[in-house]
N, C-alpha and C positions, 0 to 999 in steps of 0.2 A: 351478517348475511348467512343466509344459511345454505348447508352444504346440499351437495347432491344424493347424501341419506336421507336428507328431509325432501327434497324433491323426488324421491320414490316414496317415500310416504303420504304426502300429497295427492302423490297419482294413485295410489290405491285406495287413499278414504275417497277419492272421487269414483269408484269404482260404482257400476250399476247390483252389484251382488251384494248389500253389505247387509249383516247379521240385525236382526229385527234388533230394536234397541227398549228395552223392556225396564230399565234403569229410572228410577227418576231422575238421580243428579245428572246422569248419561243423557236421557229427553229433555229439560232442561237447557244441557248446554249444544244439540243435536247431535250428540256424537252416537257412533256405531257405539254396540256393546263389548264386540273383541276387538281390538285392533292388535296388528303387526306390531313389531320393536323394529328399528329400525336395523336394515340388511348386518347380520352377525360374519366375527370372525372364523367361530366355530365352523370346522369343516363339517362335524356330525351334526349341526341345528340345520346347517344347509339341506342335507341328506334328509333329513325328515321332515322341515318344513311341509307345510300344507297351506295355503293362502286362505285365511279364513273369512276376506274376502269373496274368495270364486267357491267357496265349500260351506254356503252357510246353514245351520241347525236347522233342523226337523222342525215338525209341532213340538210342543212339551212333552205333551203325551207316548210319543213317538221314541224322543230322547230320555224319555224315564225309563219305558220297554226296552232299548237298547241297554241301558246302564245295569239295570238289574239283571239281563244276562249275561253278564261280564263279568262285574262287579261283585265281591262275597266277602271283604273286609274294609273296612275304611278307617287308617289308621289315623289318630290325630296330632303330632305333636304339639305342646301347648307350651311355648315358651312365655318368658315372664318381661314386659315392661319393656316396650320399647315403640316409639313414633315412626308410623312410616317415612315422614321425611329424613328423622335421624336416621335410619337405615337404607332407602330408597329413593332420598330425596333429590340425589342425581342419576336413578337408573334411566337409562335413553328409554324415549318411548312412556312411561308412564306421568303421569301427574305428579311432577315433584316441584321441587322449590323452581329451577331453573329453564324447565323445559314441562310441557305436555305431550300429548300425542301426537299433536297439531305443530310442534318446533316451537321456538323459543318463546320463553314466558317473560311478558313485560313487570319487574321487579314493581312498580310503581303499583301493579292494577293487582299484585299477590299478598292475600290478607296476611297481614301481622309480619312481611318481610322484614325491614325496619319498627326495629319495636323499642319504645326510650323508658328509663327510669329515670330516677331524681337522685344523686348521690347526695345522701344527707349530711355527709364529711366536706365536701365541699361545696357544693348548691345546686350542681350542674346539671343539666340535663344530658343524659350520654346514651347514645345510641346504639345498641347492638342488633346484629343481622347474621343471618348465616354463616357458620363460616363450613369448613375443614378439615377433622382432624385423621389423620394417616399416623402412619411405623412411627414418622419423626417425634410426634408424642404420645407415644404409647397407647395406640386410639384400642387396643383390645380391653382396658379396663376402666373405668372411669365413675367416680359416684353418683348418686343415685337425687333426682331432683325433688321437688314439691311433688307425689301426687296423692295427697289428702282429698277428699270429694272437695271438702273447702274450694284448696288451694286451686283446684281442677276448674270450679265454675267460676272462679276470675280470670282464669290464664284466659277460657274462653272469651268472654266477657259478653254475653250475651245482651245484643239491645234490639227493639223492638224484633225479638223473636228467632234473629239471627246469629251467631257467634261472630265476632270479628276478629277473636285469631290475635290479640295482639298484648294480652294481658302476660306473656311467658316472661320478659326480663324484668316485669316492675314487681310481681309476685317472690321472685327468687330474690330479688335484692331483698327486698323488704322484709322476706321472712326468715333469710339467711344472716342477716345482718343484726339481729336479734335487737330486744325491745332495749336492752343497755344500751346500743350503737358505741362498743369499746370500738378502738381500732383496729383489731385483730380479730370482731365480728363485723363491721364493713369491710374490711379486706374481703372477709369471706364472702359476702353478699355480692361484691362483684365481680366475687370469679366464678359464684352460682349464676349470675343474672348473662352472662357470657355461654358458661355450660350447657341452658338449655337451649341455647339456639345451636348447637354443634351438633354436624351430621359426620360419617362418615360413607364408605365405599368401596368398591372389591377389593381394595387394599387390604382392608382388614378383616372385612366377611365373606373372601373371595367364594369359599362354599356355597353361601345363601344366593350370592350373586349367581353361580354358574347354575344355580336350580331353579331359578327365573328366566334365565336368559333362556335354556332348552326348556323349559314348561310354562306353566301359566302363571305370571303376576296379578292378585288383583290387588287396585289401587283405592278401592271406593267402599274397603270394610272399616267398620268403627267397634270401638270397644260397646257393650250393649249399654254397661252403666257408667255415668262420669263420675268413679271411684276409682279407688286402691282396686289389690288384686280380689280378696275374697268375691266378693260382690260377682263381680265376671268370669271367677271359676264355677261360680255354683250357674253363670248365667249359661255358661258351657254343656252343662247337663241339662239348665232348666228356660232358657230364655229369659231370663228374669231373676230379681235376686230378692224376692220377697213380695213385692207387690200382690201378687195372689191373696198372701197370709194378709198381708195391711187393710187390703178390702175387707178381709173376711171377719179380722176381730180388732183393727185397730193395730197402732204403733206401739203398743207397751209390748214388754220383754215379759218374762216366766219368772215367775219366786217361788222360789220353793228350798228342799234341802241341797245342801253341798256334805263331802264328807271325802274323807280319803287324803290322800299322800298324789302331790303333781308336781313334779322335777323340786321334790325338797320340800316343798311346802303342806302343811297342813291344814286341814280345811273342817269345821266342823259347824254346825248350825243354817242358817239361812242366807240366800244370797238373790239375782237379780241378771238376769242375762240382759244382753241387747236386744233392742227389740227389733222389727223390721217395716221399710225396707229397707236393706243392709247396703251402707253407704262406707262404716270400715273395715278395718283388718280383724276381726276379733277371731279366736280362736273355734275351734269346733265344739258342740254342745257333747259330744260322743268322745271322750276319754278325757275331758273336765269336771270338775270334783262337782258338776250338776250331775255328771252320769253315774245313775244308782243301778245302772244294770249289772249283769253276771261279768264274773270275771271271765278271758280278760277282756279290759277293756281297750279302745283302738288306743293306737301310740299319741304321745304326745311328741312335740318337739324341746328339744332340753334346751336352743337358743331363746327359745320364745317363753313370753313371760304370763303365766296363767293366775297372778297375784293378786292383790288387794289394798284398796286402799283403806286402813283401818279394820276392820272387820268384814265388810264388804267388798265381796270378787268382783271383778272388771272384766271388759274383753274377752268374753263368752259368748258366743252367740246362742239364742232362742233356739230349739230343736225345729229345724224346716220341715213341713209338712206336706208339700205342695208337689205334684207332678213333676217328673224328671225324663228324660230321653232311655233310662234303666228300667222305670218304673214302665213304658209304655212298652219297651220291649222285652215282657213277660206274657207277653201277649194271652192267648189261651188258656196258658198255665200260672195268671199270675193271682190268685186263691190257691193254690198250693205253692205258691212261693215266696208269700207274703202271710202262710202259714206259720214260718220263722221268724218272724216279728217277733220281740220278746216283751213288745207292751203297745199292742194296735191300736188300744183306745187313742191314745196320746201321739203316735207317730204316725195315722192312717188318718187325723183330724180332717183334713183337708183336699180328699181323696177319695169319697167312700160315694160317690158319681162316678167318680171315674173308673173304680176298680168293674162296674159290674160294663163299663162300655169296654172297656180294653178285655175283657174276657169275651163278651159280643161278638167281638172282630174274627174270633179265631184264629187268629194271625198264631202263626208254628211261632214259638221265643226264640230272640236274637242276642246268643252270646255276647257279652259286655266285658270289659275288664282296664280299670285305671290302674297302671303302673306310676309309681313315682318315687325317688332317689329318697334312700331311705326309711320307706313305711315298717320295712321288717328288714330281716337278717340280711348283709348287700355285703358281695364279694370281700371289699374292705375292710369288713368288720370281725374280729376273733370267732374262733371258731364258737357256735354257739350261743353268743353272745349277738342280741339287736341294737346298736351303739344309739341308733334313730338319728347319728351326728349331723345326718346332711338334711334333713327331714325337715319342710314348711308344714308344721299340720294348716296353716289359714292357706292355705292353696291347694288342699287340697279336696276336690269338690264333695266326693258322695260322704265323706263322715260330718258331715252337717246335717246328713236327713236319716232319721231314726228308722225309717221302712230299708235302708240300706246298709247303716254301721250297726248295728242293732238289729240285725236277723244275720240268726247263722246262715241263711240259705244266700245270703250274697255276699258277707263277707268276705267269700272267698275270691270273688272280686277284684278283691282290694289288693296289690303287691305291691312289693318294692322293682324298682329300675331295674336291679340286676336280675330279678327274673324274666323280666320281658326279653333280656339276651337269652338267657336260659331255657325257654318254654319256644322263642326262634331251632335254638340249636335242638333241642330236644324233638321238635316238630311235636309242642305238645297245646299250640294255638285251637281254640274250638274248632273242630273239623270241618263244621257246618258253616263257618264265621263269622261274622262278629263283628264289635264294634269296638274298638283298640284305643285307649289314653294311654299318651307316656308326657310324663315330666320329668325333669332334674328337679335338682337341688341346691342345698348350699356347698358340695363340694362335687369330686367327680371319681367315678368310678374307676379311670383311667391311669391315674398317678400323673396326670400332667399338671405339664409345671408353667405357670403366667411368663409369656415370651416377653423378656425386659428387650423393646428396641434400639430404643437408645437411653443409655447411661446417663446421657446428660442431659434428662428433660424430665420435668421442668427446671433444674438444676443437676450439678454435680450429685447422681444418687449415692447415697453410703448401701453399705451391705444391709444395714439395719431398717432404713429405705427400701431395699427390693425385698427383705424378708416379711417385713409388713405388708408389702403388696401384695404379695404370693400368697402368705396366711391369710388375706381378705377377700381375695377376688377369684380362688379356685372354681367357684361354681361352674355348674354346665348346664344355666338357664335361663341365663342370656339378661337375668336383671343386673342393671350395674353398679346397685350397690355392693354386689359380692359374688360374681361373676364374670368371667372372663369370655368373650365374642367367640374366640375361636377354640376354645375349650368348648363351650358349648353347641357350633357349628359341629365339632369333630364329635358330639354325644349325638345330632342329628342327623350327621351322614352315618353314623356306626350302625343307626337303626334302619335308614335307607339302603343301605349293604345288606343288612341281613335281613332283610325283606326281598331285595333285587340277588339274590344269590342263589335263593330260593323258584326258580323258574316258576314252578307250579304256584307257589303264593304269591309272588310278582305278576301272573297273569290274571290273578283276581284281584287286585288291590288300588284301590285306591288310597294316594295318601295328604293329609292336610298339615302344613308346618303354617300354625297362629300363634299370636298372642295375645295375655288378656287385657293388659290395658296399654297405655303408651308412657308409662313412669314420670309422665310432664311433658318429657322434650316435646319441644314445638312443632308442631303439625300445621299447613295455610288451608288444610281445606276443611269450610267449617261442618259438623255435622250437623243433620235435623235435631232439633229438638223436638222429643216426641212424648216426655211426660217430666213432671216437675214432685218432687219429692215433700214429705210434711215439715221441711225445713223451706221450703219456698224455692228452693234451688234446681237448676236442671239436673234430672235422674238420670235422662239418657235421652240422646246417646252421649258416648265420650270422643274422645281424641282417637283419629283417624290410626291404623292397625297395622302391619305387616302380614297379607296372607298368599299361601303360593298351594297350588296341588299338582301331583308328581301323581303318574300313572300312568299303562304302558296302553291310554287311550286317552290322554292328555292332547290337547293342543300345543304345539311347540312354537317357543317364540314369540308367543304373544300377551299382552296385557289385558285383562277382563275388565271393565268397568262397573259391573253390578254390586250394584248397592246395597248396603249388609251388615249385620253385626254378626256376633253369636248364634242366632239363630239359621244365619245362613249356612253355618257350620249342621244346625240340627236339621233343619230343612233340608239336608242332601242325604241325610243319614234317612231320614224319614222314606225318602225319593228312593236312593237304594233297595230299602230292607221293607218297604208297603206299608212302613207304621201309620199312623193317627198322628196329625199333628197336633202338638200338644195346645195352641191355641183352642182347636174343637174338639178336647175334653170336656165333661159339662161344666168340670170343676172352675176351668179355667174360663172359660167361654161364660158362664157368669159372672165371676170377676170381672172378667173383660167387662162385660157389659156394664157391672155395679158399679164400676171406677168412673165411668160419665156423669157423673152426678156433682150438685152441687157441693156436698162435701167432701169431694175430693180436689173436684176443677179450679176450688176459689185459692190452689195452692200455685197454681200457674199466673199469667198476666191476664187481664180482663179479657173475655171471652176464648180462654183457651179450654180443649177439650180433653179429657183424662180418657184417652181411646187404647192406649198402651199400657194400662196397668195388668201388666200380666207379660208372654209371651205371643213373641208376634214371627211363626215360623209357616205364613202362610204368603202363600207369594201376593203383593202387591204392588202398588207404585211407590211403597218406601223399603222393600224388602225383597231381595230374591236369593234363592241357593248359588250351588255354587258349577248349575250344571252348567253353564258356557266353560266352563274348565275343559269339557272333553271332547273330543274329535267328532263329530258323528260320522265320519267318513272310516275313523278307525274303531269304532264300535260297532258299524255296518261287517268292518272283515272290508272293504274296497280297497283300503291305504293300511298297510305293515302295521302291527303293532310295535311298540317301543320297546327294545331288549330292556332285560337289568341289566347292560353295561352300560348303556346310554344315561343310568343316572348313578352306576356306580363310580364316587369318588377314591382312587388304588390307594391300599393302609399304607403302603408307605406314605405316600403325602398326607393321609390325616392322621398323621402320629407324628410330621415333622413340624414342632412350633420353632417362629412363627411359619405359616402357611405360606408353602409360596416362596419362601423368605424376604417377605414381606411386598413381593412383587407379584401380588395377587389379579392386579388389572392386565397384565402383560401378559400373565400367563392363561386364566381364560380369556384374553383381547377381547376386552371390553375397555371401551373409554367414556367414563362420567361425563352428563355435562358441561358443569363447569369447565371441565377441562378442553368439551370440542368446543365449548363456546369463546375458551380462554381468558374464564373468568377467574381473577386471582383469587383467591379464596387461601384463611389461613389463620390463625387463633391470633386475637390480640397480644400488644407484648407483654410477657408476663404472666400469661395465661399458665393456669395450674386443673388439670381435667381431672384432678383428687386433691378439693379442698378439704375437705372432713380426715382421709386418710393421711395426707401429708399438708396438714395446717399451715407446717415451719415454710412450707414453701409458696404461699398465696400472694405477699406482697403488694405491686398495687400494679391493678389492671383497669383498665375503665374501655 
């Protein structure tokens, strides 16, 4: 039965005021676009509530003109690998495993709830489902699943055109469990095939939780590509992770010379990049022994392997050439900016429409700048000395396009984490503002240490046990092969602090906490598919996203349903700052156009149409930004703006792991579904949520 929070939610989706519904999946299933979460604990979400309801949005037109005078940076945080359901899939109020907007979700009628594999040890068919996981197993760290594009469009399983969501445990067994099938790689397969159905809850991301609860969730964003990360960091800047380039000259990679010294290795004579569109991880073309430019050249990463099999280099990417959200905002001045190219022929290929339309525009240039944990010299590292220890170079976006890493006029662009605190403290942010990336890394700035909950899970741990977990799972970016949840909530809030500590830059900020893909975990709701790849396989979209925006003209309280990838992200930057959407550049907007043709289309199912090969940051019935995030009532100046206290989380609590002590739902009073619903939920017996990391302890689960 349901309670009497669901019966005031009822009564207000039945309201005569409800927000135009501009969504496809949203029209569809008829739901409003914003809806309420259901009545909070919080005393301060009470106090700021606005019924979005009885207050609903402007024209577009209207709410763009309000944003942009408000509005003068839009920070993005971009965390790494994670599925909405695994992180949100029992927040109240949104679209997750156990409940919708609407109150409780019939398990039977939610795609890929119950999903079986076939244990080839012993013949069975065995079924796993949602479960779980909290403190009691250490739910802050846990390894990292399938998500190779491969293994991505089976988990999907797309049939006549639809994903049905149910391919996640038969993929991990099978792929875990390795083509020997020893006993100690079926072990492992079935405690991967269990893992990827496991969610957690404010238990363990109580941070992320309480920046949902007081601001806006949306529920109905998707990764752009159905790949690993590369692909969707670069779709971050570009909407797209190559299709431009594929229209224009075809899937093959670059050959040419290699040469130079890359973490120890040496490289000398000819080699063969990836070509595009970019479906894996491969490294960046910009400080790869393919980059013959001036020294120096950008960093590499020393975990990551830049080598060869036999003579010939691997896991390079092709130099991208193709429009970026940096490259549009050059606006006016972007021939004297793109003057610092240090080889235009080659790195302006794909560009040379667009550069004289975006000069056209007149548009004054919009500050840019990606931060990420470890690019240069980072607090942690010896004086003078750049370690690059923590450093993903394949995540990280603009040093894959040569008009970017390869012009001194924007390199400067480019920093490490620990400057984005330091350019905060320094108040040394473009004055005019800007467009702001931050990422982690593989460790933390912090010196924080992985909160061991309990000792005895999944067995008695030895010291050698928690010392290995700690050395693997420091990161603060939230992917969990080598990342820790609230390590990297507590790199999250640190940036929301000092943005909201800042009165004057908190009063112009808008800010976005995404991620680029969903690392496998299972996700039920399935995305469009909107273009098919020269492997035949779906390109995009991927596996459903976590996204939230925080700003002190945010709606409070409530869940967004517009539907989205990546672009929705760029399409709001676009909306803010007056740029050119980068679909109608000519460069793109050709592509666009060139990719409906028979030689592309016959890569999809019979009569499908290749309408997305490119970026798609133009609002339509499969794509919107991310304006329902803000009040118009508090963009008009009618209803208060939102302090920076209202989203500041106090350093002592994000310096105390774990969070909460580990009673994260109690303390911001929030209660998961499953829990109002009293559904038992909880990892099979045996379960190990670090097969890879602690093998010795996998055993047998089913």
């Amino acid at each position: 039965m349901r309670t009497d929070r669901y019966r005031w939610l009822r009564g207000l989706l039945a309201g005569t005021a409800l927000i135009a519904c501009t969504d496809g999946h949203a029209a569809e299933r008829n739901r409003p676009l914003v809806t309420a979460q259901p009545p909070s604990r919080d005393r301060d979400v009470a106090r700021y509530f606005v019924d979005p309801a009885r207050h609903p949005a402007p024209d577009r037109a209207a709410l763009i003109a309000m944003l942009r005078k408000r509005v003068k940076y839009v920070f993005v945080i971009f965390n790494e690998n994670e599925s909405f359901d695994h992180e949100y899939g029992s927040f109240p109020g949104a679209d997750g495993v156990y409940a919708d907007e609407r109150g409780r979700r019939d398990a039977a009628h939610t795609p890929g709830f119950a999903q079986t594999y076939v244990d080839e040890a012993s013949g069975d068919t065995v079924t796993a489902r949602p479960f779980r996981l909290g403190p009691a197993q250490n739910a802050t760290v846990m390894d990292s699943v399938d998500h190779s594009h491969t293994g991505l469009a089976r988990k999907l399983h797309v049939v006549d055109g639809t994903p049905r969501m149910d391919g996640f445990a038969q993929i991990e067994f099978g792929g875990k469990s390795g083509p020997a099938k020893t006993a100690a790689q079926i072990a492992r397969g079935r405690q991967y095939a269990n893992l990827v159905m496991s969610h957690i809850d404010c238990d363990t991301i109580p941070f992320f939780w309480r920046y949902a609860n007081r601001f806006t969730l949306f529920d109905n964003i998707f990764a752009t590509e159905d790949t690993p990360s590369t692909p969707n960091a670069i779709a971050m800047l570009a909407g797209q992770a190559g299709e431009t380039q594929w229209v224009k000259h075809g899937v093959a990679g670059f050959t040419g010379p290699i040469g130079g010294t890359v973490n120890g290795d040496h490289y000398a004579g000819t080699g063969t990049t990836t070509g595009v569109p970019m479906t894996g991880d491969p490294n960046p073309f910009w400080g790869s022994e393919f980059d013959r430019g001036a020294e120096p050249r950008q960093p590499t990463a020393p975990s990551e392997h830049y080598g060869h099999r036999g003579s010939e280099p691997y896991n390079v990417s092709t130099n991208l050439t193709f429009a970026t959200v940096p490259l549009d905002a050059m606006g006016r001045d972007i021939r004297r900016t793109l003057a610092g190219d240090r080889d235009p022929a080659a790195n302006q290929a794909d560009i040379q429409q667009d550069i004289p339309a975006i000069e056209a525009s007149g548009h004054v240039p919009v500050a840019w700048r990606w931060y990420q944990n470890g690019y240069d010299h980072e607090p942690t590292d010896p004086a003078g000395v750049a370690s690059h220890r923590n450093f993903v170079a394949h995540h990280e976006g603009p040093q894959y396009f040569g008009y970017l890493a390869d012009n001194d006029a924007t390199r400067a662009s480019l920093r490490g984490e620990g400057d984005f605190f330091a350019d905060i403290a320094g108040r040394t942010l473009p004055a005019e503002g800007g467009i702001i990336y931050i990422r982690g890394g593989l460790g933390n700035l912090a010196g924080m240490e992985v909160p061991i909950q309990n000792r005895a899970y999944p067995a008695a741990l030895t010291d050698a046990d928690v010392k290995a977990i700690r050395d693997a799972k420091d990161g603060d970016d939230d992917h969990p092969g080598y990342a820790d949840h609230q390590i990297t909530e507590a790199m999250n809030a640190r940036v929301i602090n000092a943005i909201a500590a800042d009165p004057a830059l908190w009063a112009q900020s808008a800010i976005v906490i995404t991620y680029d893909e969903s690392d496998g975990f299972y996700d039920h709701v399935p995305p469009r598919i909107l273009s098919y790849g020269p492997d035949g396989l779906p390109l995009s979209r991927g596996v459903r996203v976590p996204l939230l925006v925080i700003s002190p003209y945010a709606r409070v309280h409530t869940v967004s349903h517009a539907e989205g990838d990546h672009n929705a992200v760029i399409q709001t930057i676009e909306e803010v700052f007056g740029l050119q959407p980068l679909a109608s550049l000519p460069d793109e907007k050709a592509a666009l156009a060139a990719g409906d043709a028979p030689a592309f289309n016959r890569f999809g199912p019979p009569g499908f149409h290749q309408k997305y090969l490119g970026p798609r940051d133009l609002n339509s019935p499969v794509t919107d930004s991310l304006l329902s995030a803000f009040d118009p009532a508090r963009l008009a100046g009618t209803a208060p703006a939102l302090p920076g206290s209202y989203a500041t989380i106090p350093a002592a609590v994000l310096a105390a792991l774990p969070h909460y002590g580990g009673q994260g739902c109690r303390a911001i009073g929030m209660v998961p579904e499953d829990v109002r619903q009293g559904v038992v939920t909880g990892p099979p017996p045996g379960f190990n949520p670090l097969p890879s990391t602690l093998p010795q302890y996998n055993g047998v689960v089913k």
